[in-house]
C-alpha positions in Angstrom: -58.7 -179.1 193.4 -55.7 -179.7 195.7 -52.4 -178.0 194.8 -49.1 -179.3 196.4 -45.5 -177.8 195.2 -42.5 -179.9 195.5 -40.7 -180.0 199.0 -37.5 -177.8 198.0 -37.0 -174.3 198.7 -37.2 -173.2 195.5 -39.5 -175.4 194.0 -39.0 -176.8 190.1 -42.7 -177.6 189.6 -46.6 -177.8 191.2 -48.9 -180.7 191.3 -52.6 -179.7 190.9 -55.8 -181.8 190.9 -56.5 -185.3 192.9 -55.5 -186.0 196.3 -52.1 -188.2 195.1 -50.9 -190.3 197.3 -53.5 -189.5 200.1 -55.5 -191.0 198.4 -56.9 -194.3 200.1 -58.3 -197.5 198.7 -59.8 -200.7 200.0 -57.4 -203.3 197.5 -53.4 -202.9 197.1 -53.1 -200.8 194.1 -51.7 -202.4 190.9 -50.0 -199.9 189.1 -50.1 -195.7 188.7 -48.7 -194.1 185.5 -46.8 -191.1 184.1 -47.9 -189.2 180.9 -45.7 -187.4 179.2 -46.5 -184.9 176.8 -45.3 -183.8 174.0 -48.1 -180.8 172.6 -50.4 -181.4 170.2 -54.3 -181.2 170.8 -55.1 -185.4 171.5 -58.0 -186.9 173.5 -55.8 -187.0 176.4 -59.4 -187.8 178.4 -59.4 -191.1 176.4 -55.9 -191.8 177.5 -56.7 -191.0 180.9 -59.9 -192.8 180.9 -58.3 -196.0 179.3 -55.6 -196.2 182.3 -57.9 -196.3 185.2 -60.1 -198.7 183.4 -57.1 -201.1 182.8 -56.2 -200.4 186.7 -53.9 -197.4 187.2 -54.5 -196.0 190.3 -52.9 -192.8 190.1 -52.0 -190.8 186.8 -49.7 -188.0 186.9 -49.4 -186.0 183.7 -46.2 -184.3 183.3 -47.2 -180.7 181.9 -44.1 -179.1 180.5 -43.3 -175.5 181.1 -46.7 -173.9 179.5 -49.9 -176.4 180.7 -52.4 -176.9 177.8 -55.5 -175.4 177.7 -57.4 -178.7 178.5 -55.9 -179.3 182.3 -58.7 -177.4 184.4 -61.6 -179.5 182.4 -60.0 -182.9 182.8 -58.7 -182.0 186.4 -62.8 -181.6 186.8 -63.5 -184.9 185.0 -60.5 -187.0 186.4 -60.1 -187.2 190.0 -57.8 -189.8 189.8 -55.3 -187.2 187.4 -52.7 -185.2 188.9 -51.0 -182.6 186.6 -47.5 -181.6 187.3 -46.7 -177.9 186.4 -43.0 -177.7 185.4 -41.6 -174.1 186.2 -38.6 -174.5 183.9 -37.3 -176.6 181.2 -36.0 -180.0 182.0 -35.1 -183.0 179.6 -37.2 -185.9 179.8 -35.5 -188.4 182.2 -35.6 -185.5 184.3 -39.3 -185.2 183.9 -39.8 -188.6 184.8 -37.1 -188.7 187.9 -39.6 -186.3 189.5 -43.0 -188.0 188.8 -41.8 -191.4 190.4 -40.5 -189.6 193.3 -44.3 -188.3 193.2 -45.9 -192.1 193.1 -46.3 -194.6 196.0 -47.0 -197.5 193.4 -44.9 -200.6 192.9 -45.1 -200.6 189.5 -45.2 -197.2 187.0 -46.4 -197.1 183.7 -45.2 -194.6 181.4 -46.6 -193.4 178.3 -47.0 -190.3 176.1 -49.6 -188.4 175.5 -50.0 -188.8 171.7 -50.0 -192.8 172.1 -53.0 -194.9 172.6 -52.5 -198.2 175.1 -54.3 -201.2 175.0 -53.5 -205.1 176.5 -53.9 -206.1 179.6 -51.6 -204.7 181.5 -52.7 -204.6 185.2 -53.0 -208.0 186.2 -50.6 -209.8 184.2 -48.0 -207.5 183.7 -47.7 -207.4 187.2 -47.7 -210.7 187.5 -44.5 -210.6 185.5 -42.9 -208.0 186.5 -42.9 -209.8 190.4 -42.0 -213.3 188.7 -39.2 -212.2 186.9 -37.8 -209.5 188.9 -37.5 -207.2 185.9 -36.6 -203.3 185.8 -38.7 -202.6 182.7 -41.3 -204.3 181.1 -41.4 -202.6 177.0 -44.2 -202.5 175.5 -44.6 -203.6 171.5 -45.6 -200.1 169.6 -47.1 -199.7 166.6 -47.1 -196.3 164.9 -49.2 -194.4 163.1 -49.4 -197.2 160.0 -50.2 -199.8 162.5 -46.9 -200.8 162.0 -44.5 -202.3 164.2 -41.9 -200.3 165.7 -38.4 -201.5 165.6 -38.6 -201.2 169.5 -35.9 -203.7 170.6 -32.1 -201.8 170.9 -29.3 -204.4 170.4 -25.6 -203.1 171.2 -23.0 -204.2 169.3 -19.4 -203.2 169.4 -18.2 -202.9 165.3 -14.2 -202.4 165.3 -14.2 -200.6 169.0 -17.4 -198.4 167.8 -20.7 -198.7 170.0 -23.3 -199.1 167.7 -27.2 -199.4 168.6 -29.2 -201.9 166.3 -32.9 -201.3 166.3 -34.9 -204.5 165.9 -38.3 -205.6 165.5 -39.5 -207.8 168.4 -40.0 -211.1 167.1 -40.5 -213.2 170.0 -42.0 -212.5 173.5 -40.0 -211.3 176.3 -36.4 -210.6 174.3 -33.7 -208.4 176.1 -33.7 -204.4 174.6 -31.0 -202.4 175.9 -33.5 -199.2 176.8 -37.2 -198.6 176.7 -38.3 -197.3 173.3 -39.2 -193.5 173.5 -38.7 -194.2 177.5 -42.2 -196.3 177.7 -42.7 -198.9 179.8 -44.0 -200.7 182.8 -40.8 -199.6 185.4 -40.4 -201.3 188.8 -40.4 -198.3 190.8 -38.3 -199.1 193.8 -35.4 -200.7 191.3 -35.8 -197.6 189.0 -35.1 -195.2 192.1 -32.5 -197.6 193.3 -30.8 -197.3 189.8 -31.0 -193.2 190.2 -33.0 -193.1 187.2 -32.5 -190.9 184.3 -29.4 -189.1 184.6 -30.7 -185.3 184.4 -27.5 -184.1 183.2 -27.7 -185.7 179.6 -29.7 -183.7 178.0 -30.4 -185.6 174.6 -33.1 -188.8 174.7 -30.6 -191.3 172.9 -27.3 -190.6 174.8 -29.9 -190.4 178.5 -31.6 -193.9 177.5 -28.4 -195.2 176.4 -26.7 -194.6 179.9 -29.7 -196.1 181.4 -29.9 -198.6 179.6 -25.9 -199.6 180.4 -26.1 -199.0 184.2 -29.1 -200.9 184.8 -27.8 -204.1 182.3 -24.0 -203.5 184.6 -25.6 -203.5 187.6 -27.3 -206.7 186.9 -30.8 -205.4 186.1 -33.1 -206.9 182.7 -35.6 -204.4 180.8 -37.3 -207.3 178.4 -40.0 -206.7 175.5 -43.9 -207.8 176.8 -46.7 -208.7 173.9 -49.5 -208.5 176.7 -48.9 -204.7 176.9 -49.2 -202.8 174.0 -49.3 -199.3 172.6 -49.6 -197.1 169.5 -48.1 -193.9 168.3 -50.8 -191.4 166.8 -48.4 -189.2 164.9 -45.0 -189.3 163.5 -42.5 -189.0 165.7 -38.9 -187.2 165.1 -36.3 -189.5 165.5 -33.7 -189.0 168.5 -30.3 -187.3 167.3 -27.4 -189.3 167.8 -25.0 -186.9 167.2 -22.2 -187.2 169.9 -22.2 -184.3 172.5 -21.7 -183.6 176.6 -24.3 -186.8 177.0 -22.0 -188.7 174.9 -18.8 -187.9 176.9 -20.6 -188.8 180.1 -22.1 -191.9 178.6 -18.2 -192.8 177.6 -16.8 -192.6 181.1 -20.2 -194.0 182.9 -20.1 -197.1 180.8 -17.9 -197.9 177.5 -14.4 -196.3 179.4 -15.0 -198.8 182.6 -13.8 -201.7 183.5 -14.8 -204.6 185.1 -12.2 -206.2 187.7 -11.8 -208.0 191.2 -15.8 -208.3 191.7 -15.8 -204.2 190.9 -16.1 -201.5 188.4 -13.8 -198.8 188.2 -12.5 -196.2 186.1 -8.5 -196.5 185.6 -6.4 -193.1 184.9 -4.9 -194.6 182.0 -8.3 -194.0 180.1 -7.2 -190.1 180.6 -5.3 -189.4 177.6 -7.3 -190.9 175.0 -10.7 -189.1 176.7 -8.4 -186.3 176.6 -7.8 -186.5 172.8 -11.4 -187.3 171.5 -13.7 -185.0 174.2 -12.9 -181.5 172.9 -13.3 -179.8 176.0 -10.0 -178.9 176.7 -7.8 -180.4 179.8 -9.8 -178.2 182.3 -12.8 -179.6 181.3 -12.2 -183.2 180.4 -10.3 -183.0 183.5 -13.1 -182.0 186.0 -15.7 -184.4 183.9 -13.5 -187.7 184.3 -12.6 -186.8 188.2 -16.2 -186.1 189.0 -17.2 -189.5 186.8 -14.4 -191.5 188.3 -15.8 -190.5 192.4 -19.1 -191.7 190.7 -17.8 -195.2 189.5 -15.7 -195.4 193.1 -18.6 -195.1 195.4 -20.9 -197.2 193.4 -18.0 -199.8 192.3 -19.8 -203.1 193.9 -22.7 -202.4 192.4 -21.1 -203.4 188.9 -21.4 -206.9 187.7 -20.1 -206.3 184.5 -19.0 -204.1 181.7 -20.1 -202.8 179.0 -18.7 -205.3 176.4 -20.0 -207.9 178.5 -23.0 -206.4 178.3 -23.6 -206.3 174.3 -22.5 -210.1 174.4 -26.0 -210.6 175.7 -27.1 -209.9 172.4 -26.5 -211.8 169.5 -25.7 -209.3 166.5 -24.4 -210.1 162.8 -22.6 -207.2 160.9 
């Protein structure tokens, strides 16, 4: 069993068991795969063993702060299984920043650890993926019923209020403004161009949200794929919208931006009323939108739109 710890000088997790990216193989590898998990005692063997028979090369399981009690056994029984040991709390785009910096792969897979996956997603998901030039292929999710999830997230702006309309896919390939419960089949090299997750939102909706935004503004498509499919094994909690830090950051990323001479930027004049709704006092609202507003400057011809322009790609009825 191989153990390597990141590359910084104080190092935020460890990677034991396989060889990773050493690894070497006679065929162009089709995909790897990221596991998150999320406790509870599954088959996680099954899950494993179900991945490398529908082509993963490499699987890294994303251990959280405490590793379960199974990760010695099924570093034994799957050589192809690399377990990352987290040495402190990190949100979940976080999480999954630092597996794909730990993949070689085109094309990532990401799934948790209480879902099962079936379809066939090595050969002609990829094939799609490469045709269409897509960020994100979503998978359709059933849950624990066998039900479908209402996986597709249409935007619509109701009297100048964002709001987030799940839907159930209905027909193959439709536009969702984020991955469901972050799974999907992720180009690697246009997630990493994109920056990923951004690790300082720390709740899931507001972090997919603003992921969801910047890649749709910078002229990337995350679309819904029948070939791949997966299914929830327990209940899961939904995510809490309530508005907080990844909200305000969310606001100036995305909603407060505009769109103007072939660039985005972020005018002063959205000051005052970011002022008057942040509750962070001037000091802090003030050190939030200068540090945002560099952000949107050195990335402002990267912007092919805004965020209104975005939810127009959907069509919604109140």
């Amino acid at each position: 069993m191989s153990t390597t710890p990141s590359t910084s000088e104080y190092p935020d997790y460890t990677v034991v068991g396989g060889s990773g990216g050493e690894r070497e193989t006679r065929h162009t590898p089709l995909f790897s795969a990221i596991v998150l998990n999320r406790g509870g005692r599954y088959r996680r063997g099954d899950l494993f063993a179900r991945l490398e028979r529908l082509g993963a090369s490499d699987i890294i399981s994303v251990e959280g702060e405490t590793p379960q009690y199974d990760v010695e056994l099924l570093t034994a029984r799957h050589p192809k299984v690399r377990f990352m040991l987290l040495h402190r709390r990190m949100n979940i785009g976080h999480r999954i920043n630092l597996a794909m910096g730990e993949l070689k792969t085109r094309y990532v897979f990401v799934i948790w650890n209480d879902m099962s996956v079936d379809g066939t997603l090595a050969s002609r998901s990829v094939d799609r993926m490469r045709d269409e030039e897509l960020l994100c292929m979503v998978p359709v999710i059933r849950n624990e019923r066998g039900e479908t999830v209402p996986g597709i997230m249409a935007p619509a702006f109701y009297r100048r209020l964002l709001r987030v309309v799940p839907k159930t896919p209905i027909v193959d390939e439709e536009a969702t403004l984020f991955p469901f419960d972050y799974c999907g089949f992720y180009h690697r090299e246009r997630f990493l161009q994109l920056y990923g997750f951004d690790i300082q939102i720390e709740r899931p909706y507001w972090q997919k949200l603003d992921f969801g935004f910047r890649a749709f503004m910078w002229g990337e498509q995350i679309r819904t794929n029948s070939s791949v499919r997966a299914q929830q094994l327990s209940e899961t909690e939904p995510d809490d919208t309530t508005p907080d830090l990844g909200y305000r950051r969310l606001y100036l990323k995305a909603l407060a931006l505009r769109f103007q001479n072939d660039c985005g930027m972020l005018p002063w004049r959205r000051f005052p009323g970011f002022l008057l709704r942040s509750g962070a006092g001037v000091a802090g609202s003030l050190q939030l939108f200068r540090e945002i507003r560099r952000w949107v400057y050195e990335n402002r011809f990267r912007f092919r739109m805004n965020a209104r322009s975005v939810t127009d790609l959907w069509e919604y009825d109140e």
